[in-house]
C-alpha positions in Angstrom: -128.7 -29.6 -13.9 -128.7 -27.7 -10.6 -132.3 -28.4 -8.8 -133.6 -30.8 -11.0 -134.0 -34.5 -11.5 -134.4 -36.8 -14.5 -137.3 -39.3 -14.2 -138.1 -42.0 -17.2 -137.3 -40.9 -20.4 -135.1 -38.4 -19.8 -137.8 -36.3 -18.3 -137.1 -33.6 -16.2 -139.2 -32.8 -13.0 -138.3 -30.1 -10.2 -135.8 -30.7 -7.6 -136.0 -30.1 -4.3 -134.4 -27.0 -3.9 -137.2 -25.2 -6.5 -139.9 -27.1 -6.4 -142.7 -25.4 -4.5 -145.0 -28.3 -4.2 -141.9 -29.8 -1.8 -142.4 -26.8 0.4 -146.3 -26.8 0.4 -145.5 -30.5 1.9 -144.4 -29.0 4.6 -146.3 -26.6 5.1 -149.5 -29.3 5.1 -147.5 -31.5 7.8 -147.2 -28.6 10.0 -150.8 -27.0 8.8 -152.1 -31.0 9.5 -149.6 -30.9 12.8 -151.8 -27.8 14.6 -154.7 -31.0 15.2 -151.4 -31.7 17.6 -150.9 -28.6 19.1 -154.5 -28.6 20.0 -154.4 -31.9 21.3 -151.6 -31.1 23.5 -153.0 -27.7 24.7 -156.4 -28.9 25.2 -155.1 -32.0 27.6 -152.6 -30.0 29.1 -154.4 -26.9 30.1 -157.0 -28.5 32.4 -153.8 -29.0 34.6 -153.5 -25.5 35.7 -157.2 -24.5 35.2 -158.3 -27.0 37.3 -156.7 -25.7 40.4 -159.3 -23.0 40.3 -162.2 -23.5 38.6 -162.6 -26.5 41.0 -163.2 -23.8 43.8 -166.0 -21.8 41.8 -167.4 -25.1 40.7 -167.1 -26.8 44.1 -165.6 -29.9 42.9 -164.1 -32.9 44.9 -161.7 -35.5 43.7 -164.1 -37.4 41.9 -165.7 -34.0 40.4 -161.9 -33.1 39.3 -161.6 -36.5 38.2 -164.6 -35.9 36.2 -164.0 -33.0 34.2 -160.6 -34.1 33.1 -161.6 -37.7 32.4 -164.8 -36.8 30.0 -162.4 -35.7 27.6 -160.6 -39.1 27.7 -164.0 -40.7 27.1 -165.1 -38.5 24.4 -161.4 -38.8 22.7 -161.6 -42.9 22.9 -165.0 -42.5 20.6 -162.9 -40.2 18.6 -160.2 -42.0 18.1 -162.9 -45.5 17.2 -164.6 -43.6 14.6 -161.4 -41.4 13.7 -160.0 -44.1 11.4 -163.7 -44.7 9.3 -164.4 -41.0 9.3 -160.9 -40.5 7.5 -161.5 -43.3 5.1 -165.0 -42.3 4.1 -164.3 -38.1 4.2 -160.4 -38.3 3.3 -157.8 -37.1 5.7 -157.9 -33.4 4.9 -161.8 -32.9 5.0 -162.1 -34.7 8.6 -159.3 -32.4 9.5 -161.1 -29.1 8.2 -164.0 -30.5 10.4 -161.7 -30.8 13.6 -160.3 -27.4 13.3 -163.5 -25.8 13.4 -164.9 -27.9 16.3 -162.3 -27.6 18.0 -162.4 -23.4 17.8 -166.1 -24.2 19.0 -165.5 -26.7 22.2 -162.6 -24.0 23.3 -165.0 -21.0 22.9 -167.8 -23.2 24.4 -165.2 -24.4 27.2 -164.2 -20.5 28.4 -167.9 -19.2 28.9 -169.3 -22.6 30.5 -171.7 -20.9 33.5 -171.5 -24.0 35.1 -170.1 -28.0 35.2 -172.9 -29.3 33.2 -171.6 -27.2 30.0 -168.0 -27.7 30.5 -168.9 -31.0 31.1 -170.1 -31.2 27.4 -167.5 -29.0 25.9 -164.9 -30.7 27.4 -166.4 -34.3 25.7 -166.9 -32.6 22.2 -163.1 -31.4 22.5 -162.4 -35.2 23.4 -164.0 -36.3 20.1 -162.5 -34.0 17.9 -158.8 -35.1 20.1 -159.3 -39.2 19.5 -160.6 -38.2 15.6 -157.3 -36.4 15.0 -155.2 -38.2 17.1 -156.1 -41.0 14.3 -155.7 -38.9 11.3 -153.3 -36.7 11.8 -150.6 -38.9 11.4 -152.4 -40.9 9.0 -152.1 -38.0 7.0 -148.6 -36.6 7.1 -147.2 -40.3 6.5 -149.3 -40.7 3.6 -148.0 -37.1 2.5 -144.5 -37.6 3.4 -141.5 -39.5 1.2 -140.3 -42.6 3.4 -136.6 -40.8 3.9 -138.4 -38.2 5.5 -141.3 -39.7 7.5 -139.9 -40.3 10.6 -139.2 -36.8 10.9 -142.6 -35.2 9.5 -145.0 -37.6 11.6 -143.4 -37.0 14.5 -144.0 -33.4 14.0 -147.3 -34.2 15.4 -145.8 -35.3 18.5 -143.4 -32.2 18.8 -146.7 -30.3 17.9 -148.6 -32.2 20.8 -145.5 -31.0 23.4 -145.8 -27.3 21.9 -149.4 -27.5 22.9 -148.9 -28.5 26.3 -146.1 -25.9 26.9 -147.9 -23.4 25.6 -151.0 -24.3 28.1 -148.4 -23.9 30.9 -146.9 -20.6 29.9 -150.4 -19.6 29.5 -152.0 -21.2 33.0 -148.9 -19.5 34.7 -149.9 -16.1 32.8 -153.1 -15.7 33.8 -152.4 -17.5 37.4 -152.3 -14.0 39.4 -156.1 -13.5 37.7 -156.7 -16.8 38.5 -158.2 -16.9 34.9 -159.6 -20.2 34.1 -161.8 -19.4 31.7 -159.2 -17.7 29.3 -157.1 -20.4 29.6 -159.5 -22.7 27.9 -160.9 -20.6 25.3 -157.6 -19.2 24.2 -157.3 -22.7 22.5 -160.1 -21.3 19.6 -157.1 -19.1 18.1 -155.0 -21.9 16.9 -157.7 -23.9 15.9 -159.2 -21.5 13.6 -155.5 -21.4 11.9 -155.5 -24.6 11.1 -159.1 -24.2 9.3 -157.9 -21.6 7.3 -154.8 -23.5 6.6 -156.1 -26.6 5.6 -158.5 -25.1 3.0 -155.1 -25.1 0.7 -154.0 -28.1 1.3 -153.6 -31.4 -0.1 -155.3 -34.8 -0.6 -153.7 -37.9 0.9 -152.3 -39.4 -2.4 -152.8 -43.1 -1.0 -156.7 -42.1 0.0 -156.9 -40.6 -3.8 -155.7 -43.7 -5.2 -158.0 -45.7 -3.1 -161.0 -43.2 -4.1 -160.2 -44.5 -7.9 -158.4 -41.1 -8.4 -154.1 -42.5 -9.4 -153.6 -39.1 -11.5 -154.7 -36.6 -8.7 -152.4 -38.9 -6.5 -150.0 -38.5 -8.8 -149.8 -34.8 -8.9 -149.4 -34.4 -4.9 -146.1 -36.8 -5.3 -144.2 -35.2 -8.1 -144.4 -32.5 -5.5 -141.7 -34.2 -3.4 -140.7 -37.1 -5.4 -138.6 -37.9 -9.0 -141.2 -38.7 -12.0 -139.5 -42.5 -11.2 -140.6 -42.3 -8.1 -143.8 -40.5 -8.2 -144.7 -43.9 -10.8 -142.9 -46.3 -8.5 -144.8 -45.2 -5.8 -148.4 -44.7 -7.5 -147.6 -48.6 -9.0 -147.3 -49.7 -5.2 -149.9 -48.1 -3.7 -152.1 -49.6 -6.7 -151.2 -53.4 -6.5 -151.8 -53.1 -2.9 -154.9 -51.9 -3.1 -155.6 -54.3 -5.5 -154.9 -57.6 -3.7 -156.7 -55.8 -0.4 -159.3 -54.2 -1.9 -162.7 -53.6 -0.1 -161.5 -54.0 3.4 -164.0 -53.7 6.4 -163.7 -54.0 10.0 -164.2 -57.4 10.5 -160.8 -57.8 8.3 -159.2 -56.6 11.4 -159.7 -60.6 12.9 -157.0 -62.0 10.1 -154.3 -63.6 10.9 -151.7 -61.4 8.7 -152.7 -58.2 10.6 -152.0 -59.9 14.0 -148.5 -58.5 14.1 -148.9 -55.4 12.8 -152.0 -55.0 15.1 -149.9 -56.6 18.5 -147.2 -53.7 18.0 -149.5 -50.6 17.1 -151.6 -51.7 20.5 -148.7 -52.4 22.3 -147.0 -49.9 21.9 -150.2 -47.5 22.7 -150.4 -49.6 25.6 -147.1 -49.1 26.9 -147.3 -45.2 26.0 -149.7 -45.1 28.6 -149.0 -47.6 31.2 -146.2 -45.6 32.0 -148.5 -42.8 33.6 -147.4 -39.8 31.4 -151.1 -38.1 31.2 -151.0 -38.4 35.5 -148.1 -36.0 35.6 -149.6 -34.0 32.5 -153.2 -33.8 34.4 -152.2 -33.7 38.0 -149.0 -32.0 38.0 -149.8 -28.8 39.0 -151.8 -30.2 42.0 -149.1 -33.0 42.7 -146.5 -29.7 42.8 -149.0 -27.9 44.8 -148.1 -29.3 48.3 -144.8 -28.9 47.7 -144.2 -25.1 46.1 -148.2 -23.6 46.5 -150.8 -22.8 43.3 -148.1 -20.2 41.3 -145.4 -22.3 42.0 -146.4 -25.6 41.5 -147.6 -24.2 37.4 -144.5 -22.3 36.8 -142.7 -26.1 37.9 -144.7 -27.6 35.4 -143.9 -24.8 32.9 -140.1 -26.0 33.0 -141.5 -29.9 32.6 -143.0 -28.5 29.6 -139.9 -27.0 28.2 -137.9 -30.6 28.8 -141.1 -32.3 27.1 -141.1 -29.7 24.1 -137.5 -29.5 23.2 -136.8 -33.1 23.6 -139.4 -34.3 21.1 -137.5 -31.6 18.9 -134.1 -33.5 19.2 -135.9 -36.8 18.7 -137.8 -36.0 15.9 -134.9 -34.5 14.1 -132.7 -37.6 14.9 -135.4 -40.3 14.4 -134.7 -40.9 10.7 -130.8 -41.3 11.0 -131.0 -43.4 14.6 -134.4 -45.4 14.1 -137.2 -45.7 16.0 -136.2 -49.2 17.8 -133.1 -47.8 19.7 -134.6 -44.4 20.6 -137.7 -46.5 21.8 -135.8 -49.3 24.3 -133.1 -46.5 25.5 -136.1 -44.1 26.2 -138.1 -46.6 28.0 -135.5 -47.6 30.2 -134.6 -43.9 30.9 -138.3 -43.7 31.8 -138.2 -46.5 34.1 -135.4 -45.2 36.0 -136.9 -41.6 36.8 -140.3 -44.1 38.1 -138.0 -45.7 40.3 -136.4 -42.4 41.5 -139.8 -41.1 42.2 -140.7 -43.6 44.2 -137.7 -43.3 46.5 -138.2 -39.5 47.1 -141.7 -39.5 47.9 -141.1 -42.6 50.8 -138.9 -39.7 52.1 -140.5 -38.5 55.1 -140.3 -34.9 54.2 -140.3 -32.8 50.4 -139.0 -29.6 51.5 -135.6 -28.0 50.4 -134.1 -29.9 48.3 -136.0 -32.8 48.3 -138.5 -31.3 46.3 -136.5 -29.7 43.5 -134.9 -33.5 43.2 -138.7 -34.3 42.7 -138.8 -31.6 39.9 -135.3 -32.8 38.3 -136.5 -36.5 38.6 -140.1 -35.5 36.7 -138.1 -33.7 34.3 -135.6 -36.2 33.6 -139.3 -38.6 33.3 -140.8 -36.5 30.4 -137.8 -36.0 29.1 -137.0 -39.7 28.4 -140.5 -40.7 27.3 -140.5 -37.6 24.7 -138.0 -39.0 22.9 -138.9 -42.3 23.0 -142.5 -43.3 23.2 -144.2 -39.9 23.5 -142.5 -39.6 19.3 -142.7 -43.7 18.6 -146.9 -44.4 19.5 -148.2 -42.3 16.5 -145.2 -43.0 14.2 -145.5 -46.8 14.4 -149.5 -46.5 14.0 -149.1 -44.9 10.9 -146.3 -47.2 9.8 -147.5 -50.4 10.1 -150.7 -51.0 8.6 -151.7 -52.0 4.8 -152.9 -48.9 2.9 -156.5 -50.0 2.5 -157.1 -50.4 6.1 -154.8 -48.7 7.6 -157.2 -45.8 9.2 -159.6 -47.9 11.1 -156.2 -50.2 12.2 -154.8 -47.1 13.5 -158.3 -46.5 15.4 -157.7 -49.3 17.9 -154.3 -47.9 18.7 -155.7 -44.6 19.6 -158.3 -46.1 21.4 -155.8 -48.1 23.5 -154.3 -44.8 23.8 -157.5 -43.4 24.8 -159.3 -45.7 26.9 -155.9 -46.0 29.0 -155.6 -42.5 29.3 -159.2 -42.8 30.5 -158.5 -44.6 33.2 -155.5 -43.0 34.7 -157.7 -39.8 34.6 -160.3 -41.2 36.7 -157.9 -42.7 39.3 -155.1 -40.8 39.5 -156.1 -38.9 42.9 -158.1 -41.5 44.4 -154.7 -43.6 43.9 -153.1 -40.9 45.4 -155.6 -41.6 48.7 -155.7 -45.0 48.5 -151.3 -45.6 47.8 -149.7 -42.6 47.8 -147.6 -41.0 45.3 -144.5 -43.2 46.3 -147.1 -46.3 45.7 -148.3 -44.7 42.1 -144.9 -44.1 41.1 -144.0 -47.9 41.8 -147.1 -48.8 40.2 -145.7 -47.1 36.9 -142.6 -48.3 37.5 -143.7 -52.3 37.2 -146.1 -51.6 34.6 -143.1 -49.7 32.2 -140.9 -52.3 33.1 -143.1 -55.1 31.5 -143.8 -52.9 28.3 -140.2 -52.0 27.8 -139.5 -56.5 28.1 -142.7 -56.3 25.2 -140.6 -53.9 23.1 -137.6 -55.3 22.9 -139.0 -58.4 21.7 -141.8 -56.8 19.1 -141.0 -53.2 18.1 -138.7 -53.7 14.5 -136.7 -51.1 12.6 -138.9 -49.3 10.4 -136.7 -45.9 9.3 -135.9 -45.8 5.5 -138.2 -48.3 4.5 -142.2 -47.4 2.4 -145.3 -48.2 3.9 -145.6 -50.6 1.4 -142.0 -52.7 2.3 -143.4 -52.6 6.5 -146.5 -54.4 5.5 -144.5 -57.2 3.5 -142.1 -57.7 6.3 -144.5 -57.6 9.1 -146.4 -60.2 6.9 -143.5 -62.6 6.3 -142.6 -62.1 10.6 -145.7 -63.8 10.5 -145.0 -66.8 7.9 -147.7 -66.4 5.7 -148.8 -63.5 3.3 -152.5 -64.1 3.6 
């Protein structure tokens, strides 16, 4: 029968192709996927803003450095409570918190009368970013069947580049204006979409289960899965929880999480060592020498573009080419632009042509690190962990995430003063170039496989299932 599928007993449950709990799916990844968007336009947009509020807040290097890095500090708190907040609340209620904090910290960001409030609006924003940094992806792989996964998780990621192009198109917008304060608040309008949105949608079935609740689990996967698979899946999710029931933080320490927890920080560690956030912070003012304060966003505007529709082919391909080949080729790419960079900017001069080759080389940068580990650092910390632990695992790769992205905030420029950007570049360069030897040694195939099959075989890498 056309659109249907036959589960035990000859029972019939809707197919794909007319069953509407398959499209509420997603439409609850990309609901869940806004928490992306808004982390990607609230890091991004402090690029452009920052050329001018820094002149009607009179702000040095270190005051720049400041107000981007708070939200680093606030987002590696986030991202350490994220992961309990999401196991004790449930994925969707810590997102309908996020949303709405998020609309506030935008609103609060636009009207900020001086540092001291933007200061603190900027820190709440970095809360909310390192909280749903962690559950967002939690989230839409728990939702999502395994076939599909690669795909819908990384929709965060695509979301995350769609935030940060969006904060360029809208920094070059209102660049004639010189209109800081809009560009911050604007970011309350998708915010409060994703509150209204996420009022409809549903439960984590693998939280549910964990919460003692199988048959409300078992509702939200007959919406995308066969009655055979729907029990399959609820049977697996059970006997794990079972044998690893009552897990705490201190279970982090044994010995069968030390692979899973090596890769997830690793490869958080990596994401960032190759100094992505310093062009996504800095950009516009790196640009600025070269092409002036309109010119240097509208540059950055086309780096978005490369960032945004990259992470679109990648995400669409990552279920049919895995995540291991995308992730070494990508990281090698990435090394190669560093190494390019560093060349152009020994040259004594960056007019002409110079400087659009500095342009094509940043753009060839974001472009190979969206389709490798901008896609692969969320997708492999919602892969690899056991169910009951798996949100307060996935917090110490976002805070890897976090506290690196920290530290390239606050060092960035004074790197600049201290090496130049030919010796940052080189810095990146060295640093990628050990992460990618890490990867090729760690970083296994995970496409096609459940959450459930990842933990065994991560277990077994490690000879012992205990």
């Amino acid at each position: 029968m056309s659109g249907t599928r036959r589960g035990r007993g000859g029972q019939e449950s809707p197919g794909y192709e007319d069953n509407p709990r398959r499209r509420g799916i997603g439409l609850a990844t990309a609901v869940a996927a806004l928490g992306g968007f808004l982390f990607g336009y609230d890091t991004g947009v402090i690029g452009g803003a920052l050329i001018y509020l820094k002149d009607d807040f009179g702000l040095d290097d270190n005051g720049q450095q400041f107000v981007v890095g708070i939200l680093l500090v606030g987002a590696l708190i986030g991202a350490l409570a994220g992961g309990a907040v999401a196991d004790r609340l449930g994925r969707r209620t810590t997102l309908l918190i996020a949303s709405a904090v998020f609309a506030i910290g935008g609103v609060l960001s636009g009207i900020a009368p001086g540092t001291g409030t933007l200061v603190v609006a900027r820190f709440v924003l970095g809360v909310t970013i390192g909280i749903s940094s962690v559950c967002v992806p939690l989230y839409i792989a728990e939702l999502a069947p395994k076939e599909r996964r690669g795909g819908l998780v990384s929709m965060n990621q695509f979301m995350i580049t769609v935030g940060i192009f969006t904060s360029y198109l809208v920094g070059f917008a209102f660049s004639p204006i010189e209109g800081w304060r809009w560009m911050l608040a604007l970011a309350a309008v998708p915010a409060v979409a994703m509150f209204v949105g996420m009022l409809g949608a549903q439960e984590s079935p693998r939280w549910l289960i964990n919460q003692g609740r199988p048959q409300e689990a078992r509702e939200v996967l007959l919406g995308s899965r066969s009655v055979e698979e729907a029990e399959r899946e609820v049977y697996e999710i059970q006997e794990a929880a079972k044998e690893e029931s009552r897990w705490g933080w201190a279970d982090l320490r044994r010995p069968r999480l030390r692979p899973a927890l090596m890769l997830g920080v690793g490869v958080a560690a990596v994401n960032q060592l190759a100094g992505v956030n310093a062009v996504i912070y800095y950009a516009p003012t790196i640009l600025q020498e070269i092409f002036g304060s309109s010119g240097a966003i509208l540059s950055t505007v086309g780096i978005g573009l490369v960032n945004m529709l990259v992470t679109f082919v990648a995400l669409r391909r990552i279920d049919s080419w895995g995540r291991r080949p995308l992730l070494l080729g990508g990281t090698a790419a990435v090394l190669s632009a560093l190494v390019a960079l560093t060349v152009l900017y020994l040259l004594p001069s960056r007019d002409g042509i110079v400087g659009y080759l500095v342009v094509v080389a940043l753009c060839v940068y974001i472009a190979a690190f969206a389709a490798s580990l901008g896609v692969a650092i969320w997708l492999v910390n919602s892969e690899v962990y056991p169910t009951p632990i798996r949100g307060k695992a996935a917090s110490l790769g976002s805070a890897t995430h976090w506290g690196l992205d920290m530290v390239i905030a606050f060092t960035v420029l004074t790197l600049i003063s201290a090496i130049g950007e030919s010796g940052l570049f080189a810095l990146y360069a060295v640093l990628t170039l050990l992460g990618l030897v890490f990867l090729w040694r760690r970083m296994p195939e995970t496409k096609g496989r459940s959450l459930e099959e990842i933990d065994a075989d991560l277990q077994a890498s490690a000879g012992r299932t205990r």
